[in-house]
Every structure is written in C-alpha cells, then in structure tokens.
N, C-alpha and C positions, 0 to 999 in steps of 0.2 A: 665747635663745642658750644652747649649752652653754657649761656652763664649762670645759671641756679645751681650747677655742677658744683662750682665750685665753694670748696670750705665744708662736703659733705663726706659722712663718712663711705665708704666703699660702697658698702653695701646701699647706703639711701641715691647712690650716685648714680649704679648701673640701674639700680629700681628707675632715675630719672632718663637712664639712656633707653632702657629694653623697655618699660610700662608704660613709659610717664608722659613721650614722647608727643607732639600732636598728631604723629602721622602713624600712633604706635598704632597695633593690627595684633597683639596678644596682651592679654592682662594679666596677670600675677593668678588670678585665682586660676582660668584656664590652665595659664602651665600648672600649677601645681595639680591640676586633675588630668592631665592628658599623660605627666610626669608618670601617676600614679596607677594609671591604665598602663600602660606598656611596664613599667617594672612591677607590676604584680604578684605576677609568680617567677620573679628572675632571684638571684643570688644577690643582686648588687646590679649599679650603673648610675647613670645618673645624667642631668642638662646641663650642657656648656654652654653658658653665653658670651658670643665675644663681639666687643668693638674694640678695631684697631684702626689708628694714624696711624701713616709712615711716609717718610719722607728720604729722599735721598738725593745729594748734587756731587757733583765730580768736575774736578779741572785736570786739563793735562796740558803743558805746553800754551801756560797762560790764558788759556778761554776756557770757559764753564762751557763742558759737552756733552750733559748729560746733568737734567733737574727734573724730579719727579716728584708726584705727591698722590697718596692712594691712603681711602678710607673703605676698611670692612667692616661687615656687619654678618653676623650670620650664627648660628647654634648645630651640633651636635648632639645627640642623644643617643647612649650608650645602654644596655640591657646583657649582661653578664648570666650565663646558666651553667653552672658548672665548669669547664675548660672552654667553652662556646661562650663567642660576643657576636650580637648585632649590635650593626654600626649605620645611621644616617645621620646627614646632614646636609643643610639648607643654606644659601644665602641669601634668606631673608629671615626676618624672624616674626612670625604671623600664627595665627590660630591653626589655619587652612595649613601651612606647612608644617604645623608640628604635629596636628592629629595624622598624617600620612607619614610621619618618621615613626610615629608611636605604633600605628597597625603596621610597620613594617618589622623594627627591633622587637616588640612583644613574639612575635612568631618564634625567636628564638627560646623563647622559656616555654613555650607550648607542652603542657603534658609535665613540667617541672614541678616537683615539689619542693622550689625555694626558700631559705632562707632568709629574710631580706641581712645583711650584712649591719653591722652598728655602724651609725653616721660616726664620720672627721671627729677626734674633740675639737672644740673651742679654741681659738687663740686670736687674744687683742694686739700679739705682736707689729709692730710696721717699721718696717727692714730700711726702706728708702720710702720717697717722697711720690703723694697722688700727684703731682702737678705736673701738668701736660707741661711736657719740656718744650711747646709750639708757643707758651703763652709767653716768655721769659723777653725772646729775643724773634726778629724781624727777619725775613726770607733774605732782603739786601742788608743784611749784615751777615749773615751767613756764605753769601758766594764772596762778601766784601773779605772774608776771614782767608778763605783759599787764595783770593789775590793776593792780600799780604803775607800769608805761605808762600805761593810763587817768588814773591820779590825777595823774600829774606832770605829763602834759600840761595838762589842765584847769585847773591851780592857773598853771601860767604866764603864763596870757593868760585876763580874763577875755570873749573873744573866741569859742574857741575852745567849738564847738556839738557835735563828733562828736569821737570817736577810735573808730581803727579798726585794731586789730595784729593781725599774725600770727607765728607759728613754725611752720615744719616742720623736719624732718628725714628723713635714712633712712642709710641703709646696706646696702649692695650686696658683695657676693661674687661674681666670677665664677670662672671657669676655663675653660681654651679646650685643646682636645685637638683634635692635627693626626693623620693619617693614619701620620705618620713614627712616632710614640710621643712627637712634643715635645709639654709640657705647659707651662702658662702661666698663674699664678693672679694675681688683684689684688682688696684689701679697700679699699673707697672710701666714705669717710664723708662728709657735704653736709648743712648747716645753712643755715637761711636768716631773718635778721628783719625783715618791716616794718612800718613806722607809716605811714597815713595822716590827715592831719587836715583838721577844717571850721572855718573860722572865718567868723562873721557882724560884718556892718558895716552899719547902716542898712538894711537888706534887702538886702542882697548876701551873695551865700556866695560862698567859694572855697575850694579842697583844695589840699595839699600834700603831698608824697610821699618816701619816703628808707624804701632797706633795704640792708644788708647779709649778708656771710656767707660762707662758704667750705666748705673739706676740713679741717674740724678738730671737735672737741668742743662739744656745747651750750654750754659754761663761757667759752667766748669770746665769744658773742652776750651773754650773760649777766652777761658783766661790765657794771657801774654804768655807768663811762663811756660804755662803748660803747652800749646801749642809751638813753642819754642825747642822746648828741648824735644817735642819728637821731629822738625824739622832735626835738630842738633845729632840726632840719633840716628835717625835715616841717613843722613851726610856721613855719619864718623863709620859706618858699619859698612858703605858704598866703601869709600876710602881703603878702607881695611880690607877687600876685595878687589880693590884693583892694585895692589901690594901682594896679592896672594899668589900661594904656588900650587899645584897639582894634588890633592888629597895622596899620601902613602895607604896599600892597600895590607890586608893582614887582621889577626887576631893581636890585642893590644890594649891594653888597662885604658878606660877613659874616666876622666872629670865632668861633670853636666854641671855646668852653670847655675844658678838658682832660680829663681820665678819660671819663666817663660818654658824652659826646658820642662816643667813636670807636665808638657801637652806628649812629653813619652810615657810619663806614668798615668795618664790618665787614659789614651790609647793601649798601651800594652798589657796593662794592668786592670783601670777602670772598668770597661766592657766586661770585663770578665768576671765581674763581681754584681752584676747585675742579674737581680732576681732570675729573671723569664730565662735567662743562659743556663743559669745552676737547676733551676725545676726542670728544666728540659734533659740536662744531665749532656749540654752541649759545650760548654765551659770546661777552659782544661784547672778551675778551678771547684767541681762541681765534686761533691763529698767530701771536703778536705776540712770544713767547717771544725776549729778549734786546733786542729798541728799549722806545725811550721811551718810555714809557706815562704818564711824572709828569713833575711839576716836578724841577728839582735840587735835591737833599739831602730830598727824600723817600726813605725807608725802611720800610717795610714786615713786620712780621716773625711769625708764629703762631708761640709756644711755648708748649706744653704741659708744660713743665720747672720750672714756676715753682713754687715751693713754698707747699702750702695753698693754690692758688689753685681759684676754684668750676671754672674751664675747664681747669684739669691733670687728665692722666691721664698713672698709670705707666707702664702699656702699651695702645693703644688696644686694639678690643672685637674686633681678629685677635689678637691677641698679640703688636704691633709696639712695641718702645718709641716711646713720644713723641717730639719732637725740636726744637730751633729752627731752623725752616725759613724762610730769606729770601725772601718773594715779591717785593716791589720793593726795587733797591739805588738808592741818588743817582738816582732816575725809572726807571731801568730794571726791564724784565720780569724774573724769576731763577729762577721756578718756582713748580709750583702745588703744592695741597693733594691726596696723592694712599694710597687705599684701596689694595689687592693686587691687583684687581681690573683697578682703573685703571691703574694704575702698568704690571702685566706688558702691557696692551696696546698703551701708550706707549713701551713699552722702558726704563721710568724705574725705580726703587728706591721702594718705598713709603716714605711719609714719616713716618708714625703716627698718621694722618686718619683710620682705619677705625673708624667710631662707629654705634653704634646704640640707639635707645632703651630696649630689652627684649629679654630671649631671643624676642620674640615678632615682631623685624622684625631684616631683614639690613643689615649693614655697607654704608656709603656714606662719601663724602671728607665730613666736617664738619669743622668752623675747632675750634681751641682758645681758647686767649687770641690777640687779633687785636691787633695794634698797631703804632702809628707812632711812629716813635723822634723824640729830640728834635733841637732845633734850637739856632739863635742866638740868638734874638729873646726880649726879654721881651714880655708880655701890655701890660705899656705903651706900649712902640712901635708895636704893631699895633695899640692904640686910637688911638693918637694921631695916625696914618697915615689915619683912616677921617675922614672930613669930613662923609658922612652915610650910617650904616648898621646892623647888627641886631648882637646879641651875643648869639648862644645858648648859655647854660649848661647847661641839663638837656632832657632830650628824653623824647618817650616813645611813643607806637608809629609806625611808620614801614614801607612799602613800598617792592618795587621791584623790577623787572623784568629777570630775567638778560641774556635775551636781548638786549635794547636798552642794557640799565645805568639805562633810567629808575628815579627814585627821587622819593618821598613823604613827610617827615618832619614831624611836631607839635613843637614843641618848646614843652615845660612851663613852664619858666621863659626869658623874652627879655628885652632890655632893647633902648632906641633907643643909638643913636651920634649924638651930633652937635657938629661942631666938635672933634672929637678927645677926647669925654668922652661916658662912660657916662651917660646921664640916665632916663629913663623905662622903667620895665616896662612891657611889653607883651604883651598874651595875644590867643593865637588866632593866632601866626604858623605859618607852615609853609613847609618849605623842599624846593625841587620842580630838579631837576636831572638830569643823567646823570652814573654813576658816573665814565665813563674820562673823562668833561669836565672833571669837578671835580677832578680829579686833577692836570691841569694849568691849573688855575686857581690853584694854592695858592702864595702870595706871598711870606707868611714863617711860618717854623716857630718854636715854642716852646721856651724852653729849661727846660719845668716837663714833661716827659711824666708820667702819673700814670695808674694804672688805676683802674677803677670797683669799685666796693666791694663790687661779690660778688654780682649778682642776677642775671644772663644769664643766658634759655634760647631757645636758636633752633630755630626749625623749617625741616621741610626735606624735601618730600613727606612728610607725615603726621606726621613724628617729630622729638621734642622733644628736645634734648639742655641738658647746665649749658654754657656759655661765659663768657667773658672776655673784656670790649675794651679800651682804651686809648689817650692820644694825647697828647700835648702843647697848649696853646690852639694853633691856625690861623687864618693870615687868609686868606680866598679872594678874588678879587678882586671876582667876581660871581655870584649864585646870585639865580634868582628866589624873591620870598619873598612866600607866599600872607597874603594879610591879608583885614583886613576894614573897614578905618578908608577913609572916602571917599578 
C-alpha cells in the first residue's frame, strides 16, 4: 500500500489507488467518458472498481501448512436495458481495456430508448474502519498467534489429539462511477479466526468448532481473550460430542439456540425474500407481500448498519447506502431484499442489497445481517414447555430450496429434551422443514436475540459474499428431525 493512502477519505484514496498511481494507465476524466459511452442509451449500470489484499495461514498438527497472500486489481462495467445486462470485466484497469468493455456492454442497449435511472443518494455514513487490517500487526506474529493456539489448546485437555486454526484477512477498495459523473468509494477491512479441535476417548474421536471476526483490525481477533475463548469453545463443543448419543428420528417440537442458529433463518427464509426470486415469481414467497406469512410477534429484519459487523456494508457494490430493511413485521410480509435492477422493475426503491463478489461478477439482491428480533420468553420457559424434544445450539451446513422453501439442516451441537429439562447430546441430528411452514410454527420467541460471532459467507449462483445472522432461542412446535438412533 502507499503511504499517501492513508488518513484519506474513501473516495480521494481509491482516486489514489485507480488514477493516481505511477503505473496508473486510466485517468478519471477517461473513465468518466468511456463510462458515459456504453451507458448511453442503457436503463442504468454502472463502473466497479476494485482493489483487494487478502491474506490467509493455516496450522494443523502444530506446523503452519498452508500461508498465502494475493493482491487484485481489476473493474467491471455493467449496462442494464430493460430486463437485459451486459456484463465485462478486466483484470487490469487501463484506458485500452475499458474502451473494449464499453463497445462490448453498450451493444446491450442498442436501439433502447433508456431511461438513465436516478444515481445512489448520498451518505457520509462509516460502519467500520478504512485501515488496512496488514498495517496493525506483522506476518510472524500472526502464525506466532496459531502456535500459541496450538499449545493452549493441547495443555487444556489431555484429550485433545489435533488442533487446527486459521486467520485470514484482506482488504478491499472499491469505487463505483455512474454515467451522471456520481462517484462512490468504500474501504472495507474483514478478518476472520477459527479453531477447530479432536479430541479422543477410548477410540472415539470427535471435533469441535468456533470462529470469529468482523470489519475491524487483526488486533481484535488477536486479543488473549478472545482467541481464548474460541480455542475454549471449540474444546467444550468437541467434548460435548464425544459424550453424545445417536440423534432420535421423528416429528418433534425444537428449541434453536440464539446467534448462530439464525444461518436457518437466513437460508430457509432469507433467499426467499430477495428481490430477483419475488419478480421472477420464483419464491414460494412471491405475491404474498403485506399477509401473514409468520407467527405473531415474529419480526424480521436485514441491516447492514451495524457497526464492525462481517455482513455491513457502507454502500452496497452499486453505490446504495445500506439500510435496515423490515422484511417481516408481527408475521406480516413488509418487503424484500432489493438490487437497482430489481427494484426499477418492481416499481420499488432499492434497498442496499446490491452485492457481488468481485469486479469479476455483477450485482444481485444478497441478505446483509439477517435477523429475528426478540421476544418475551426466556430460554427457560420454552424448555420447560417441551415434554419431549431437540435443542439445537450450533449448526453447520444446511440446504434449501427457493422455490418450495424446503430446507436441510446438520446441526453440530444437539441436546434431547425431556420432561422439561435439557439431558443428552446428541449427534447426527438434522432438521428438514419448509421455510414459510416454520415460520408459522414458531410458538414462543426469546427475549436473548444475539448475533453470531462473525463467520458467514453465503452463496448465491456462483458467488460468495461475508453475511450476518441472528435471532433470539425459538421454540417451533414441530420440525421433523433426521436422526439415526432406532
């Protein structure tokens, strides 16, 4: 990175990365006329500029096996005509390759009599921090952090057979240039730690798992505590697993945890609140806009406002500020998750969903932080409620089908219910449902909502994004729950 970078605002910063450069090969005034040739007679679109750091090391079994470091550079250029997008992109960023993305996307509005779309408003908002999370802290302090992972773990339990951590990082610049002259910068930093652990018992093994992380500086994963207790968590959830018995199979009232569990509401539910599914009329939520879709005092909410969070963005990857969008109110429908794209076809206001993985793919509605607000009920009442059924705390990969709402989920860590008290872990459950079903199956809400501690990235036709979920515990009344115990 240069050093003149730093202490600028966004926008004069990527001006120093994409213009300013010594080795730069496009100037500001070019893109802005080459911008304005290919969206001409388009609807909307617009220039992605991106520079990304990323970094990633891994240890397993005491050696660092795996350290990498990769810088991109490269733009996009999007030209929208009606229901039709051309789409290029380059990795380089030069005069010479954006006037041959420009004759190439323009072709799409050929013969269009477009509208140009109103530019993003304005927003001075800033969520988290421009500073390259590479600047804080040193490459050998960083692998030095997973050795003392390794050791702490090890000394805690003499159980424990493997440890296995990682960190990455990176650091991303964009800049987005519309056809009008409005520009639009945002510096977005993204750390990430996890531990997993093995521990053995009489010939049984089992893992446990816990990461954290956000939109902030290495120094924060880095802190003692914190990398402590997710070694502490990884261990105590191993543990909890090699005490565990056979999932029971059947239909059967469950409890869902709080934070981490809402990556089922966010999968079963999320997806299907997003624009491009509803317009398409592909969503088994698609017309239902203002009925009941949930229980009462279900709420619903995506915001990408949250500060430091892995799922915020300043402005999504058009240039739209962020925003807290209500999708369910007290059960009701209230609105979806909606791109520029979607939104002008809908007749609706983009909401600040427009997300994409790299200059190298185009904008689509993605979720931010996805969450269910909270409720009345302790976590107590709704065990004590359950006479015989599951309690899942952690989860971990999970399917599910837009179109229908069916859903597939593992959950990591389970426990039985019975008689009104948490008793047995159980492994190998799985929780198989349809999304708008279990929406109104939900009995009683929590009054703990909490978010998940920083690891989400969801996919969504090809492309990976950071997200956020959340929720309060839930009790559903009935979900079938895949096991394997006679």
């Amino acid at each position: 990175m240069s050093p003149t970078i730093s202490g600028l605002s966004p926008l004069a910063a990527t001006d120093a990365l994409f213009f300013d450069r010594p080795d730069a090969a496009l100037d500001r005034d070019a893109a802005a006329r080459l911008v304005g040739q290919a969206l001409a007679d388009a609807d909307d679109g617009e220039l992605f500029l991106e520079y990304r750091e990323s970094e990633s090391i891994s240890l397993d079994d005491g050696r660092i096996r795996s350290a990498g470091f990769d810088t991109t550079l490269g733009f996009g250029l999007r030209a929208v005509a009606g229901e039709a997008t051309g789409y290029a992109h380059a990795g380089e960023i030069s005069e010479k390759a954006l006037a041959r993305a420009a004759g190439t996307v323009a072709a799409v509005a050929s013969g269009h009599q477009g509208v140009a779309a109103e530019p993003p408003r304005a927003s001075n908002a800033r969520l988290y921090t421009d500073a390259n999370p590479f600047a804080g802290t040193d490459f050998g302090k960083r692998t030095g952090l997973l050795a003392e992972i390794d050791q702490y773990a090890r000394g805690k339990d003499t159980r424990v057979k493997q440890v296995m951590a990682s960190i990455t990082g990176e650091w991303q610049a964009v800049q987005i240039i519309r056809n009008d002259g409005t520009r639009v910068a945002d510096l977005r930093p993204l750390v990430r730690l996890n531990v997993s652990v093995v521990v053995e018992k009489d010939g049984r093994r089992e893992t446990g798992s816990f990461g954290t992380g956000g939109r902030f500086a290495y120094a924060r994963v880095m802190e003692e505590a914190v990398w402590r207790h997710a070694v502490d968590e990884a261990l105590r959830q191993a543990l909890v697993n090699l005490e565990s018995r056979p999932a029971p199979a059947g239909e059967m009232p469950v409890v869902l945890g709080s934070g981490w569990p809402g990556i089922l509401l966010h999968e079963a539910i999320g997806h299907g609140l997003e624009g491009d599914f509803n317009r398409k009329k592909t969503s088994a939520f698609a017309g239902l806009m203002g009925q009941r879709i949930a229980s009462p005092g279900v709420t619903v909410v995506d915001d990408g406002t949250l500060a430091d969070r892995r799922g915020s963005i300043t402005v999504d990857d058009e240039g739209t500020p962020s925003a807290r969008n209500v999708l369910i109110e007290d059960g009701y429908l209230r609105g979806y998750l909606q791109d520029r794209l979607n939104a002008r076809l809908m007749g609706v206001r983009p909401t600040g969903n427009g997300r994409r993985q790299s200059y190298a793919h185009a904008p689509m509605p993605r979720m931010t932080n996805t969450i269910m607000l909270g409720g009345q009920h302790t976590s107590e009442e709704m065990i004590r409620s359950v006479k015989r059924g599951l309690f899942a705390v952690n989860f971990g990969g999970g399917q599910v089908d837009i179109t229908s709402g069916k859903f597939v989920f593992s959950a990591s860590e389970a426990y039985l219910i019975e008689d009104g008290r948490v008793t047995t872990p159980v492994k190998g459950a799985t929780l198989i449902g349809n999304g708008p079903d279990a929406l109104t199956r939900v009995e009683m809400i929590g009054d703990d909502p909490a978010l998940d501690p920083g690891i989400g990235t969801c996919g969504k036709s090809g492309q990976g994004v950071p997200v956020g979920v959340g929720q309060p515990t839930l009790k559903l009344s009935g979900l079938t729950v895949g096991g394997t115990a006679a």
